[in-house]
C-alpha positions in Angstrom: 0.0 0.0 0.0 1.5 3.7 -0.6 2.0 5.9 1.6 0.8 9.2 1.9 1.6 12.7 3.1 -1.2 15.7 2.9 -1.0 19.3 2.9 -3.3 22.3 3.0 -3.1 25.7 1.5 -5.5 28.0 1.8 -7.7 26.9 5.0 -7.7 28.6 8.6 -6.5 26.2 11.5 -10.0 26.7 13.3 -11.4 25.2 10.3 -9.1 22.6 8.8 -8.7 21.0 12.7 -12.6 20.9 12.5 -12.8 19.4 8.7 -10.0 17.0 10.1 -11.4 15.8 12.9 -14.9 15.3 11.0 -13.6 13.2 8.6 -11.4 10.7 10.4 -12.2 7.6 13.1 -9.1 8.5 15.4 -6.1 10.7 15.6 -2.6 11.9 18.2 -2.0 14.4 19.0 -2.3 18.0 16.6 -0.2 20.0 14.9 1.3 23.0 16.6 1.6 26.4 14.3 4.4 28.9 14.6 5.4 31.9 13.5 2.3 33.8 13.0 0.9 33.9 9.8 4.0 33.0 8.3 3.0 30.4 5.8 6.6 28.6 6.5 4.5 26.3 9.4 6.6 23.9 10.8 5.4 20.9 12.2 6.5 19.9 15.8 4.0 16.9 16.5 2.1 14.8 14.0 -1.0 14.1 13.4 -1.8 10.7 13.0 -5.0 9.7 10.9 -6.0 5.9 10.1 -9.0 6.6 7.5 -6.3 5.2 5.2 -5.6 2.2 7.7 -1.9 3.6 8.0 -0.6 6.6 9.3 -0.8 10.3 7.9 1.1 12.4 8.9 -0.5 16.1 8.0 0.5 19.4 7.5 -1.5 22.9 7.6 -0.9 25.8 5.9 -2.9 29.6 6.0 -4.8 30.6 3.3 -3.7 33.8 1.3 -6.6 35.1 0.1 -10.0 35.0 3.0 -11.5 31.7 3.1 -13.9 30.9 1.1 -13.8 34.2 -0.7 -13.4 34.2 -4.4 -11.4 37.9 -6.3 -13.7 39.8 -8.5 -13.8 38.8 -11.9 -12.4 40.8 -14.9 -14.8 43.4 -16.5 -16.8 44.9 -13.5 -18.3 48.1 -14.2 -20.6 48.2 -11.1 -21.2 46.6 -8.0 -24.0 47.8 -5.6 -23.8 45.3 -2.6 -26.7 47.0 -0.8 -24.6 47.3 2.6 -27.0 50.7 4.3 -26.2 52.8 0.8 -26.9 52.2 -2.7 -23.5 53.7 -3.6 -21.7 51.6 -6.2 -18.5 50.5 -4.2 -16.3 49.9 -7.4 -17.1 53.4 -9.7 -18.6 56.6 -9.7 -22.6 54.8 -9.9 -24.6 55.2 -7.2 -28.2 54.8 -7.1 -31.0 56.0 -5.8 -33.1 54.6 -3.7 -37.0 55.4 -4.3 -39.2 56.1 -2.2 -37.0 54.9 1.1 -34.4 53.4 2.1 -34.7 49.7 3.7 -32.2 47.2 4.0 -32.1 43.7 5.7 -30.0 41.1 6.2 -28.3 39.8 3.0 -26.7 36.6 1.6 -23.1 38.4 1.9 -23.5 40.8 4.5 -26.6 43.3 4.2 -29.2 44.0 1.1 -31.8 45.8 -0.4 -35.0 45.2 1.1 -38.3 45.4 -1.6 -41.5 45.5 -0.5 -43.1 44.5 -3.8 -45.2 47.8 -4.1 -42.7 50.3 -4.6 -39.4 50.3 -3.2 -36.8 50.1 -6.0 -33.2 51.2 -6.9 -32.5 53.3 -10.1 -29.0 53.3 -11.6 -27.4 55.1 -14.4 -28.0 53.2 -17.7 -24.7 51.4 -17.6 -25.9 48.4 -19.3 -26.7 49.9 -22.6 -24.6 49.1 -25.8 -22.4 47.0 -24.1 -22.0 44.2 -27.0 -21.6 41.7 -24.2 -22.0 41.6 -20.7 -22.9 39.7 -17.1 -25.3 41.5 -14.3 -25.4 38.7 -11.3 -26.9 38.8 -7.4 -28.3 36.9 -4.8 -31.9 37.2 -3.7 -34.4 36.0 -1.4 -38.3 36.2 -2.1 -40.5 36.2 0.1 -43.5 35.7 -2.1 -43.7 34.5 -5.5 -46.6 34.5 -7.2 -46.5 36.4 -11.2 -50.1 36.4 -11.2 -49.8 40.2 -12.8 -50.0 40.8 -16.2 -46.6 42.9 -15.8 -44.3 40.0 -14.4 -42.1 40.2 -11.0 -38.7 41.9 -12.0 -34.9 41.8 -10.1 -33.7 43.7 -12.5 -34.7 46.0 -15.4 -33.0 47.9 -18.2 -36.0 50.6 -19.0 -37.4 54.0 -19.6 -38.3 55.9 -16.6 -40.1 53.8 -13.6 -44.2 54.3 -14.1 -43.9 55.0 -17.6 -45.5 52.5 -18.8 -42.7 52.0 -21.6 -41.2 48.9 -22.8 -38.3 47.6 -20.8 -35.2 46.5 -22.7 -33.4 44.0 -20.6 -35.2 42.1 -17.7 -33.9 39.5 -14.8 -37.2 37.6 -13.3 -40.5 36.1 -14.2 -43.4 37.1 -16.7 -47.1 35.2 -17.0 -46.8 36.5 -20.4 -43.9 34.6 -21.1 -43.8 30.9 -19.2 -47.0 30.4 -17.0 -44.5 28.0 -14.7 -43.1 31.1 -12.5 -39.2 30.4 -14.1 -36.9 32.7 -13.6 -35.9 34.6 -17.4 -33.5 36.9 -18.7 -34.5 38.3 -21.5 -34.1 41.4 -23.9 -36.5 43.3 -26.5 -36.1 45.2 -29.5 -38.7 44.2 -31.9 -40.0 40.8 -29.9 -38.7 39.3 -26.6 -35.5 36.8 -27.0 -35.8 35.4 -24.0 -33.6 32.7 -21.9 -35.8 30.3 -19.3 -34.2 28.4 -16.4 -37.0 26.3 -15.7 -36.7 26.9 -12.2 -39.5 28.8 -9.9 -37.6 30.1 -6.8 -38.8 28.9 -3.4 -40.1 31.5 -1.0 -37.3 32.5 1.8 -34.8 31.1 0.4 -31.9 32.5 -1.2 -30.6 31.7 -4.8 -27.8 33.1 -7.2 -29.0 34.4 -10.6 -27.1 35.5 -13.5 -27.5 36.8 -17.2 -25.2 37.3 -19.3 -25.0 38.3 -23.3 -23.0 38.9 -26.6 -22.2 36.4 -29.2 -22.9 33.4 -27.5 -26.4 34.7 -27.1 -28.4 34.8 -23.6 -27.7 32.3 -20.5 -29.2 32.6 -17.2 -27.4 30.7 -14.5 -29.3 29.6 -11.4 -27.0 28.5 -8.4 -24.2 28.5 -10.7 -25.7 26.2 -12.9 -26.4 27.1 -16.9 -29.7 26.7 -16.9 -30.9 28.2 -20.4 -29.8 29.6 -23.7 -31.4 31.8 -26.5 -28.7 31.8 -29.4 -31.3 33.9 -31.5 -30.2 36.8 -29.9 -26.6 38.0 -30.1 -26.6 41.5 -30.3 -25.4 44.4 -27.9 -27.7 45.5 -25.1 -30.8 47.8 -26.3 -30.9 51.5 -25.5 -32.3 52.5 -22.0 -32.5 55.6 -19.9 -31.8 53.6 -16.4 -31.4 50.5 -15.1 -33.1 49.1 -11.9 -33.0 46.9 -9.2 -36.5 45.7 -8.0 -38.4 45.9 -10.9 -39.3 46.6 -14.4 -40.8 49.9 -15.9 -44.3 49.1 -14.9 -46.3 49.9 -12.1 -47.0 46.7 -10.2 -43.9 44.9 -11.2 -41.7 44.9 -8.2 -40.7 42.1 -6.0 -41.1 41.5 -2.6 -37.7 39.9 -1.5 -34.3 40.7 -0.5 -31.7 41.4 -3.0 -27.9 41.2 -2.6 -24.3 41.8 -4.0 -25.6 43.3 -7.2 -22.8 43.4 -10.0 -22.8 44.4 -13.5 -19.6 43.6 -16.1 -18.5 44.6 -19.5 -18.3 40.9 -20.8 -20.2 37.8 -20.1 -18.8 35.5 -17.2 -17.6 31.7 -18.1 -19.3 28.8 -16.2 -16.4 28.5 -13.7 -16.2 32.2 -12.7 -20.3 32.5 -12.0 -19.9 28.9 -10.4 -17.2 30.5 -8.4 -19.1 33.2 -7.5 -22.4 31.4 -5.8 -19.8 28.7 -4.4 -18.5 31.7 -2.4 -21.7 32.2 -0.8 -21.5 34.2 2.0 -17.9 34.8 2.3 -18.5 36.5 -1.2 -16.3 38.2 -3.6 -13.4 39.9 -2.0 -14.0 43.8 -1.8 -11.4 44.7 -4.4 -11.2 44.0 -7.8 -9.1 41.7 -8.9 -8.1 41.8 -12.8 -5.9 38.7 -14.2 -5.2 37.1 -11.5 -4.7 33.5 -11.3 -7.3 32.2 -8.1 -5.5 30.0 -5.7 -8.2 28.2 -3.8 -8.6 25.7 -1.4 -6.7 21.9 -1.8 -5.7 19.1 -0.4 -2.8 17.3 -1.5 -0.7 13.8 -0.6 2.3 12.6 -2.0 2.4 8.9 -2.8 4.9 6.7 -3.2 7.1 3.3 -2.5 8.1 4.3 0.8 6.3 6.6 3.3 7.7 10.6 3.9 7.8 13.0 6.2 7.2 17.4 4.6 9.8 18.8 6.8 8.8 22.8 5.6 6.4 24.6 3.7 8.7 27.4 2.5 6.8 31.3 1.7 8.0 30.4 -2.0 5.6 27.3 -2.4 8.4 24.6 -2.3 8.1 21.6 0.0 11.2 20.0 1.7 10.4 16.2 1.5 12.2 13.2 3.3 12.8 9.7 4.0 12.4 9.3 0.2 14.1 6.2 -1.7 16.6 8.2 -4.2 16.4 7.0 -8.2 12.5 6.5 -7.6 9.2 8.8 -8.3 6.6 9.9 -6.3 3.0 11.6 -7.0 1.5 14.2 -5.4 -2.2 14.0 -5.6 -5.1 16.5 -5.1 -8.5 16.8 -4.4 -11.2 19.6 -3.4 -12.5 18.1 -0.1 -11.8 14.8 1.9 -12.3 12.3 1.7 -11.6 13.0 -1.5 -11.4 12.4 -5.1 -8.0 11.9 -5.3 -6.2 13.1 -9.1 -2.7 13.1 -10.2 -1.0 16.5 -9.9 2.4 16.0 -10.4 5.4 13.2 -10.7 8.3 14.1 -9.1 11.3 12.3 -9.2 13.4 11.7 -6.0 16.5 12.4 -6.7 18.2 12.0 -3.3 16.8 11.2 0.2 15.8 15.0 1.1 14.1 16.8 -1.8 13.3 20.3 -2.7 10.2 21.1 -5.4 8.4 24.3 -6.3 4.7 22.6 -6.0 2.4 25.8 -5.7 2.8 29.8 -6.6 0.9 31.8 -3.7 1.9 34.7 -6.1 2.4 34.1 -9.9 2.1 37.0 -12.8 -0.8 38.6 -13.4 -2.9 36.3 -15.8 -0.6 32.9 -15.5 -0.4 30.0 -13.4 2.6 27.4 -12.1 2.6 24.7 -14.5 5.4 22.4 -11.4 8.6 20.6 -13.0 8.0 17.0 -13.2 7.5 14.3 -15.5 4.6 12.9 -17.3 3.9 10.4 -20.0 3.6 12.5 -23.3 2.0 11.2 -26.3 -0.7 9.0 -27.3 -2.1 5.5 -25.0 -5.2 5.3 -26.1 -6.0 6.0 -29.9 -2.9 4.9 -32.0 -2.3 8.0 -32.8 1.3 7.3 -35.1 3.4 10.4 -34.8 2.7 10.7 -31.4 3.9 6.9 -29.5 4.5 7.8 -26.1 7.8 8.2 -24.1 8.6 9.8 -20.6 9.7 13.1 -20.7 10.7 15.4 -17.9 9.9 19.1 -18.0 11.1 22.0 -15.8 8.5 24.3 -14.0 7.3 27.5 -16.1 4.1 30.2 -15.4 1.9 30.0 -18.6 -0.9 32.1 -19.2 -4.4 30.7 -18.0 -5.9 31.9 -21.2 -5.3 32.4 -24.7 -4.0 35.7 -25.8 -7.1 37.9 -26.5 -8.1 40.3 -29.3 -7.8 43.5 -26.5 -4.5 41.8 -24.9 -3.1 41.6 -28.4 -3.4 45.1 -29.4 -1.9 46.7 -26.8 1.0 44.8 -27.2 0.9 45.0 -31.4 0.1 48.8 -30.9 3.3 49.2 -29.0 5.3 47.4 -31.1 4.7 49.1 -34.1 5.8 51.9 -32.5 8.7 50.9 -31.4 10.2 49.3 -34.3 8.6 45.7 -34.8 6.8 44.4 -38.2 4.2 42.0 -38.4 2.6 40.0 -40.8 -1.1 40.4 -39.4 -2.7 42.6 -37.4 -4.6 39.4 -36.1 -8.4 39.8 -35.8 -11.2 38.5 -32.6 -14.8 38.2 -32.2 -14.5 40.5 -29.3 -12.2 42.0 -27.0 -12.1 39.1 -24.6 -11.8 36.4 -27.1 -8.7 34.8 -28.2 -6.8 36.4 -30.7 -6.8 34.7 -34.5 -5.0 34.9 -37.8 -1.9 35.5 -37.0 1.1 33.2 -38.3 4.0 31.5 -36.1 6.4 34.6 -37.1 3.4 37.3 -35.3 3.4 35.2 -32.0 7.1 34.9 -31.6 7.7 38.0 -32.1 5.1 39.6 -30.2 6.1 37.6 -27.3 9.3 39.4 -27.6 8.0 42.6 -27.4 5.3 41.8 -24.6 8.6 41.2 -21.9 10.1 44.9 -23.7 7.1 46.6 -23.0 7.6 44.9 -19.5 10.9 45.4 -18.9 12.2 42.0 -19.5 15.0 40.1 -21.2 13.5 39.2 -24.7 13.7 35.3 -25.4 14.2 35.1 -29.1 16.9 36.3 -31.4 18.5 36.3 -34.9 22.1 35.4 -34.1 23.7 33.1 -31.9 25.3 35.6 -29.8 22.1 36.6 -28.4 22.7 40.3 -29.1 20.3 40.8 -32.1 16.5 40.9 -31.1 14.2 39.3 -33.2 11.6 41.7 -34.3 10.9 42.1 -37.8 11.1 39.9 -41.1 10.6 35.4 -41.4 13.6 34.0 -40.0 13.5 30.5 -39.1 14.6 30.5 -35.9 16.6 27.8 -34.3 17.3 26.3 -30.5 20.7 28.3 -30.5 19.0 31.9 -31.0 16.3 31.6 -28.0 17.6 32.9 -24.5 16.0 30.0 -22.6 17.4 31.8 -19.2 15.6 34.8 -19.8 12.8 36.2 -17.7 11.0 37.6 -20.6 7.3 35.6 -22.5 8.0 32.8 -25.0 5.4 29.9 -27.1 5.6 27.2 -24.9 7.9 23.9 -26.5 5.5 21.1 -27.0 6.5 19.0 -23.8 5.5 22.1 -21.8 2.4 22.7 -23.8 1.3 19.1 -23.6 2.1 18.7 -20.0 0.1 21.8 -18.7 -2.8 20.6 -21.0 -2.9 17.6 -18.8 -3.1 19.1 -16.1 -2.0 16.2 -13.8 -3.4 13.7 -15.8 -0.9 12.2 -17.4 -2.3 9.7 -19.7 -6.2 10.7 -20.4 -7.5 11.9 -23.4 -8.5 15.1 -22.6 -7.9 17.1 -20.3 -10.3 16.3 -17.6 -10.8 12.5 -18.9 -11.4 10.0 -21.8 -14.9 11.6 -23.1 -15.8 15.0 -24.6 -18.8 17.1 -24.8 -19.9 20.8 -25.7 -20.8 21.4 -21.9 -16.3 21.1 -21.9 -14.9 22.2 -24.9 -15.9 24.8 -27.8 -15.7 22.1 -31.0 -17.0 20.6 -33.7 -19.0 17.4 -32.4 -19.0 13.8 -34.7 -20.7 10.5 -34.0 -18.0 9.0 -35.5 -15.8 8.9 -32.2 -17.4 6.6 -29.3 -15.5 8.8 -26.6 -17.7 12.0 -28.4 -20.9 12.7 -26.3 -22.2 15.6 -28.5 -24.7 16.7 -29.0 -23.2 16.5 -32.6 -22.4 20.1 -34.8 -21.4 23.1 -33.6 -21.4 24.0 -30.0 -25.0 25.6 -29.7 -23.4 28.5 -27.5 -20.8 29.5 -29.8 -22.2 28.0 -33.6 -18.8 28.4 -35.5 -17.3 30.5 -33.9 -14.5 31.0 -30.9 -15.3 31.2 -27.1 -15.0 33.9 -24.6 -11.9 33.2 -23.0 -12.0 31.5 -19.6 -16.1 29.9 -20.5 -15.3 26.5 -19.9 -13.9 25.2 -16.7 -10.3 25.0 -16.3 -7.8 21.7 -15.9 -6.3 20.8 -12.9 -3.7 23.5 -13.3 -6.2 26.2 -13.5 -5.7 26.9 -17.4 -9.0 27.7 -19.5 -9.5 26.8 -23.4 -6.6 23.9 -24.0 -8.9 21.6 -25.8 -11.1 23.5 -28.5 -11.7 27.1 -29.2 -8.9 27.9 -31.2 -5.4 26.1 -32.6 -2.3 26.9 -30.2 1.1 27.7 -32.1 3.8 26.2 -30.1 8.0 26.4 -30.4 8.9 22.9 -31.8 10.0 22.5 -35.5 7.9 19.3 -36.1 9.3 15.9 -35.9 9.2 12.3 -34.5 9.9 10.9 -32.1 9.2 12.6 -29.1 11.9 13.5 -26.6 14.4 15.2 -29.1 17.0 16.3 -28.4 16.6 14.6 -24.9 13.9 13.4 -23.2 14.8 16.0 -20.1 13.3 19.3 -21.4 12.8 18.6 -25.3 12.7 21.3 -27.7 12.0 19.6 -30.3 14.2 18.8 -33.3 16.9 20.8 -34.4 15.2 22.2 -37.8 13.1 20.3 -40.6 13.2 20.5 -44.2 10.3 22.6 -45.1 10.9 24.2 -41.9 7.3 23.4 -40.0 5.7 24.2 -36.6 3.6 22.8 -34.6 -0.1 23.9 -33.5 -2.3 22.0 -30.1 -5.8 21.8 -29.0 -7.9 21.5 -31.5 -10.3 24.6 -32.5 -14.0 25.5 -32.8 -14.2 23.8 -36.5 -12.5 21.0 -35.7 -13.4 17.2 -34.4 -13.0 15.9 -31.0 -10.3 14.0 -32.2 -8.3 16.7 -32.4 -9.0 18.3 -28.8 -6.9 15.2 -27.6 -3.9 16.2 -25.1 -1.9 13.7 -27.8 -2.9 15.4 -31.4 -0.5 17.2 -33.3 -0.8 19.3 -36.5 2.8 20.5 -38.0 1.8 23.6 -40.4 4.0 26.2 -42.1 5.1 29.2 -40.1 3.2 31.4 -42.7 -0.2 29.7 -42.1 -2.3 32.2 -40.6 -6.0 31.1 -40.1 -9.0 32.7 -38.4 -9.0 29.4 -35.8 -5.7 29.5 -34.7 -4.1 31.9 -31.8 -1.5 30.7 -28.7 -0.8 31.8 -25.1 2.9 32.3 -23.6 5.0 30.9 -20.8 7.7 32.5 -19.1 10.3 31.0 -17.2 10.6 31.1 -13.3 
């Protein structure tokens, strides 16, 4: 039987001894926390657990962001949280509150309180023309009855309150509409579009709603669920002179309930940030705004192994100090969301002597990456016979890599920059939107506009035209070779392959995709076919996104927090293409040392394509001048 070791980032001691002592038959002693809230713990007794019939010996560490909170996502324009004021606490928005004031106690912390007659907020029109967008809140009705012909309304996007005009965009329920009580979001400009959750809320009880819109269409999320779509409608948000929390335009349309921790952003949230969001609950969103950051929540890990070890330190830095290891063999560190646990691979390490060192976790990465740890993993194909890709065992050093694609907005600042300061491109690259990945660009754009993203940062630039490092690449189509990168500089690069492949993984070092061995459109943004068993549709287009790339960061991420690495869009990466894997060595392959006709490689698969080639394995060697409207790439930068 293995042995394990477990530690915990990102829970408080009051909590994790609680959680500990919940899940286990019988333990000694505890462990004893010094230095503060240093998070270099060290562990003077051990606690013993036998829920794995052997004994664990644990390890706490602090969280560093408030437990259970979860940052602010990208994009907020404003956020009215209903604490005694209805100032917006993120811009220059506040409301109004007509005819009183009233507030009780929230989801979060305090909220508006509606009578259902007519107690309302108005807002400044903030909503209108934005081609996409998110408004979310908690709320908690006391009644709930649509009997009216004018509907029960959360939130409104409308002429003057009273009027007796048309709203534009509504959040809540209309008899007109669904006779069932659902909650709706929907928008008018010549006929309702509407989006239905199919779900009537209970009375005193509090639920999460969200809407969001723009070229996916409408979704209304219920409890941070997707629980209905209207792709008919993909167009900005309709004119309005206000919007408003309570109800609608029309007299009689207000709600009687409590609502909470109203926000409003310039793009429409993915799944995992509004599932992050309700899963926050009360401990809520963090009271600043947090914009590109990678969130480092709560996990439990264990390292397993032939022989059991003892984590001597958990250093401010995110490395572990391991012993009692047997040298030459490897371990795994596993993780999972809760105990008892759903225990996933996270990362091999090999032990190279009997006390090891290993960078396992970033408490602080850039803005907008992750850690992808050093380790090795099986790379290539297992499963599907896939010929230029047999697997081999490959080890790859730690890098940060960008949790999302490069986007349309991120692009330009960088490209308008560059042109400035003396770079040439090829493209000028195109996007559906601001937030979406960046497309058409060829192998030559990405390289060097990696090298001009760490200029405009101050960095050492990775790529170059001569072997003495001295001439920076930034204009013309020079094939580039392993002797004119920098690979010690602290400045963005395309991942190689090995370190693209690995941090699509996530972990999981021989599945299919990312998360496991089947694919559907609830997963991935691609082209769905009966023909693969392992393909659970439904077959076409994604519905959300019907031919057509993704808001970035829609789908949930892999197990190293990284959004979009099957589907979407085509990834450039480093490697000139060639088989086998593992050249020029299996210990941080690069690929080989040129080709012939001088082609690259592009991962992940894209919006057009099968399932078949969203596989971690799949491979596509292209020429550097290919430049297509499905293909983009994200960076890594060394540590």
């Amino acid at each position: 039987m293995p042995h394990f070791q477990m530690f915990y980032p990102n829970l408080g001691i009051d909590s994790l001894i609680k959680k500990l002592l919940k899940t286990t038959a019988s333990y000694k002693n505890y462990i004893v926390i010094q230095n503060g809230l240093n998070p270099e713990l060290l562990m003077k007794t051990k606690l013993y657990l036998l829920s794995f019939n052997l004994a664990l010996p644990f390890l706490l560490l602090l969280p560093s962001l408030g437990r259970g909170q979860v940052p602010v996502p990208a994009g907020i324009l404003g956020w009215w949280p209903g604490d005694n004021s209805p100032q917006d606490i993120i811009g220059n928005h506040a409301g109004t509150f007509v005819p009183d004031a009233k507030y009780g106690t929230g989801e979060v912390f305090q909220a508006f309180d509606f009578d259902g007659s007519d107690s309302y907020v108005q807002l400044p029109a903030l909503a209108s023309g934005l081609s996409q967008g998110t408004i979310e809140f908690w709320f908690n009705a006391r009644t709930w009855n649509p009997t009216n012909n004018y509907g029960m309304f959360l939130w409104a996007q409308s002429a003057v309150p009273g009027s007796g005009s048309f709203d534009y965009m509504d959040l809540g329920t209309h008899p007109g509409f669904s006779s069932t009580g659902e909650l709706m979001f929907g928008f008018y400009t010549t006929d309702w579009f509407w989006a239905k959750s199919g779900v009537r809320p209970q009375a005193s009880t509090w639920y999460h709603v969200a809407g969001t819109w723009g070229p996916g269409g409408l979704c209304i999320y219920v409890n941070g669920a997707l629980c209905g779509t209207n792709a008919n409608y993909t167009g900005p948000a309709p004119g309005g002179n206000c919007d408003l929390i309570g109800r609608s335009s029309w007299n009689g349309s207000g709600v009687n309930a409590l609502v909470d921790e109203v926000s409003l952003y310039n793009r429409a949230l993915s799944v995992s940030e509004i599932a992050g969001i309700y899963a926050a609950g009360s401990q809520g969103k963090t009271r600043q705004p947090v914009n590109n950051v990678t969130v480092q929540v709560a996990h439990f890990f264990r390292i397993s192994g032939p022989a059991a070890t003892t984590i001597t330190a958990f250093k401010p830095n995110g490395k572990i100090v391991w012993s009692n290891t047997l040298a030459g063999t490897n371990y795994t560190v596993q993780t999972s969301p809760s105990l008892p646990g759903n225990w996933v691979n996270y990362v091999q390490l090999p032990a190279t002597q009997a006390v090891n060192t290993n960078l396992i976790f970033a408490f602080n990465p850039p803005a907008g990456m992750t850690l992808i740890p050093a380790g090795s993993f099986t790379m290539g194909d297992t499963l599907d016979g896939e010929g230029d890709a047999v697997s081999t065992n490959v080890y790859v050093s730690g890098v940060y890599m960008d949790v999302n694609l490069v986007t349309f907005s991120q692009w330009q600042r960088v490209y308008n920059w560059a042109t400035n300061h003396g770079y040439g491109f090829d493209h000028a690259g195109s996007g559906v939107a601001t937030n979406y990945p960046v497309e058409n660009l060829d192998w030559w754009d990405c390289v060097k506009w990696c090298n001009a993203r760490s200029q405009q940062a101050g960095l050492t630039p990775v790529y170059y035209t001569d072997s003495g490092l001295t001439l920076v690449y930034t204009n013309g189509q020079v094939n580039l070779t392993n002797a004119t990168i920098n690979w010690s500089a602290n400045g963005y690069r395309l991942p190689t392959e090995a370190e693209w492949e690995k941090a699509a993984r996530g972990g999981l070092s021989t599945n299919r995709f990312p998360w496991g061995n089947t694919i559907s459109e609830t997963q991935a943004n691609y082209y769905a076919y009966s023909g693969y068993t392992y393909d659970l549709g439904p077959y076409g287009f994604n519905q959300h996104f019907p031919d057509y790339a993704n808001s970035v960061g829609y789908f949930a991420p892999n197990g190293y927090g990284l959004y979009d690495m099957a589907g979407n869009v085509f990834e450039w990466v480093w490697d000139y293409y060639g088989t086998p894997y593992g050249q020029p060595t299996a210990i941080n392959p690069t690929g080989p040392p040129t080709t012939s006709a001088y082609v690259r490689v592009i991962r992940g698969g894209s919006y057009q394509s099968y399932a078949w080639d969203a596989r971690c394995a799949f491979r596509i060697q292209e020429l550097p001048t290919w430049a297509y409207f499905n293909v983009g790439f994200r960076c890594v930068k060394g540590l």
